[in-house]
N, C-alpha and C positions, 0 to 999 in steps of 0.2 A: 705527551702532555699538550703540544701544540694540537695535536689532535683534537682530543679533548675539550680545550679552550675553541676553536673554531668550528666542531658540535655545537656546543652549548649558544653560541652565538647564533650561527643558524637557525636552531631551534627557539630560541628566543623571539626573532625578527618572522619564522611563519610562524606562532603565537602569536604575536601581535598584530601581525597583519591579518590571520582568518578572523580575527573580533574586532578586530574595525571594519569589516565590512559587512561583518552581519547586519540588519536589518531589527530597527526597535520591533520586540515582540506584537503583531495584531492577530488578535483572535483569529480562526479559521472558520469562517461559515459555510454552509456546503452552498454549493451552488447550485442551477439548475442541471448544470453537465455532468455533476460529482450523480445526480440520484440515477437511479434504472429507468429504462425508458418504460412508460404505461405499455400495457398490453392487455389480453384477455385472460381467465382463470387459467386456460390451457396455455400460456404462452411460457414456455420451458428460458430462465434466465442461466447460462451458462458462467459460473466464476468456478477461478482458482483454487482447488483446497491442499494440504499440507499433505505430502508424501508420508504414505502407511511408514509404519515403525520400520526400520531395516532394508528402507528402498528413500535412496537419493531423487528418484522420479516425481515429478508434483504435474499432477493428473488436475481435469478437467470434469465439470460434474455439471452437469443441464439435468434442474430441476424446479417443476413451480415454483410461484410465490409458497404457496401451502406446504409443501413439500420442502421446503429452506425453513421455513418457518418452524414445523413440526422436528427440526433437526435444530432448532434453535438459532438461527440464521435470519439475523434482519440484510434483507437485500439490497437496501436503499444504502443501510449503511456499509454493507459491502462492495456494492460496485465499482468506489473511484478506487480502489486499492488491489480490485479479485475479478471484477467484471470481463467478460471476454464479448458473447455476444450471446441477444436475444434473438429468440426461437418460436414463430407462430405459428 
């Protein structure tokens, strides 16, 4: 039971403590660093995609702007989260 009771107490005191130091909600706007860098038609942008069904491995894929696009892939908005590196 004392157990119990100084659980509960602990977990109370980090509850309260991780939400008082959160930070009032401010919008996220991207910045210039969050977009992909310019490049040319040909310039191959390399991001992170999600490991094929049945494989734990998360594989790397360099491919145009066109080319991300046509796979349904906005790159601007992928690169602060998947970006790895551009390729001229």
């Amino acid at each position: 039971m004392a157990h119990n009771l100084l659980f509960l107490g602990l977990a109370m005191m980090i509850g309260s403590a991780s939400s008082a130091s959160q930070p009032d909600f401010t919008p996220i706007v991207p910045s210039a660093a969050a977009l992909a860098p310019p490049g040319s038609p040909q310039t191959r942008y390399c991001l992170r995609v999600d490991p094929v069904t049945g494989s734990n491995v998360q594989t790397i894929q360099c491919w145009t702007r066109e080319e991300w696009a046509e796979q349904g892939v906005d790159v601007d908005k992928e690169w602060a989260k998947n970006g790895v590196r551009a390729m001229t």
